[in-house]
KOLKERO-661200 format. One line per 5 residues: number of its first residue (from 0); their letters; for each residue x, y, z of C-alpha. Coordinates in Angstrom, 3 decimals, decimal comma. Layout:
! KOLKERO-661200
NUM	A	X:Y:Z; ...
***
This chain:
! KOLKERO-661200
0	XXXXX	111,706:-48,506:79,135; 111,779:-45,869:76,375; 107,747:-44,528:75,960; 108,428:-42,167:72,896; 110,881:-42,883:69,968
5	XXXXX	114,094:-40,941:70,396; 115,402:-39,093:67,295; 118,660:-38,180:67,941; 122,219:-39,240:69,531; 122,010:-36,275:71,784
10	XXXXX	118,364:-36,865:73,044; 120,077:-41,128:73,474; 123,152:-40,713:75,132; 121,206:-39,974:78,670; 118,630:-43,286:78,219
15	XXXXX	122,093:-44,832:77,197; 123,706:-43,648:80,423; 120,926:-44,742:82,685; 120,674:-48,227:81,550; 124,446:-48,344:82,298
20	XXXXX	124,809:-47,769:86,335; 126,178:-50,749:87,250; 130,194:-50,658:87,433; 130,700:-54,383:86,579; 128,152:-53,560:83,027
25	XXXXX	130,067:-50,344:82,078; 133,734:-52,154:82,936; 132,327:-55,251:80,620; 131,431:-52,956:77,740; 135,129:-50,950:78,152
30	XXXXX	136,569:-54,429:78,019; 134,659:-55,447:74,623; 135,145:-52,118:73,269; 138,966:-51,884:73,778; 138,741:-55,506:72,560
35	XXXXX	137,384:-54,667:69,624; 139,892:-51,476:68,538; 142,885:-54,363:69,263; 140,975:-57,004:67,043; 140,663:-53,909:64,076
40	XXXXX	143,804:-53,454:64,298; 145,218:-56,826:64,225; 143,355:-57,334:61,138; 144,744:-54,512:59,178; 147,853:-55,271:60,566
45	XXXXX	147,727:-59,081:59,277; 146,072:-57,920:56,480; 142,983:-60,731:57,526; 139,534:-59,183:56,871; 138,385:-62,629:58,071
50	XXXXX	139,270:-61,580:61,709; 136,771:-58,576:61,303; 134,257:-61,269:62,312; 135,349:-61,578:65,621; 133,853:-57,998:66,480
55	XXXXX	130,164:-58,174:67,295; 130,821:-61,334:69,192; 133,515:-59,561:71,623; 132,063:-56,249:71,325; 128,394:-57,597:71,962
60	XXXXX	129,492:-60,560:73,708; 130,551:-58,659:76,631; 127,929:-56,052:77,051; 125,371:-58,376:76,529; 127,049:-60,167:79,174
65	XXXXX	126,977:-56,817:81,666; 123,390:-56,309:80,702; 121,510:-59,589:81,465; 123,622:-60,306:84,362; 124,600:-57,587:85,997
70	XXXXX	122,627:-54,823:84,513; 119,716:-57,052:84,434; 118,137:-55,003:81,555; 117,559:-55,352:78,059; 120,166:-54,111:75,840
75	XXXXX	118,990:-50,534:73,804; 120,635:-51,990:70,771; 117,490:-54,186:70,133; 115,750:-50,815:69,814; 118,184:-48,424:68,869
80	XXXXX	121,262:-50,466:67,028; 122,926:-47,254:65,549; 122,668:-44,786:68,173; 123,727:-48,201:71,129; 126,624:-48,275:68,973
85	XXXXX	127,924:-44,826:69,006; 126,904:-44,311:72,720; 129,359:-47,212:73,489; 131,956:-45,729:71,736; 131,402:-42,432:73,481
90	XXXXX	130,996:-44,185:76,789; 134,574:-45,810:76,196; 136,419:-42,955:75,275; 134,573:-40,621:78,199; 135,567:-43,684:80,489
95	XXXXX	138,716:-43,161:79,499; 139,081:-39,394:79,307; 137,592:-39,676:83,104; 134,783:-37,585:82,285; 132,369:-40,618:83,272
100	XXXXX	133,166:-43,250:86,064; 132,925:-47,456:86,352; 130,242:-46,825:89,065; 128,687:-43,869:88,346; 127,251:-43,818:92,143
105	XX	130,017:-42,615:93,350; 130,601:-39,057:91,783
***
């Protein structure tokens, strides 16, 4: 639990991090992420800004998922919605880039 308000990305991205150990959470909120790229770009591709709705239910769907039962924490967005946000998106792309791991435990 945060005690004092954060006031920056930088100062969130470790909370963010620490709330996210468990491999099955983080591989849930890759999954909605990427999901959510493919679902943008379907929708400028079919020219459909009606599928644009679709993205907070997959991309909070599954990490909301990975939180409450596997994490078994409450999700920072409730607190933090902007910087939760950008710290998945930076999560994803450092998951991808391999400079953070699905289980972080094993380093």
């Amino acid at each position: 639990m945060v005690t004092k308000r954060i006031k920056s990305l930088k100062e969130f991205y470790p909370y963010y991090l620490s709330e996210h150990q468990n491999p099955t959470c983080r591989r849930l909120h890759f999954i909605g992420t990427a999901l959510v790229f493919m679902v943008l770009f379907l929708a400028i591709y079919l020219v459909n800004a009606w599928i644009l709705l679709l993205i907070p239910l997959i991309g909070y769907g599954f990490a909301w998922i990975g939180h409450f039962f596997y994490e078994k924490n409450k999700p920072a967005t409730f607190q933090y919605p902007l910087y939760s946000l950008a710290s998945d998106f930076i999560l994803f792309f450092d998951l991808l880039m391999g400079k953070q791991k699905f289980n972080p435990k094993n380093k």
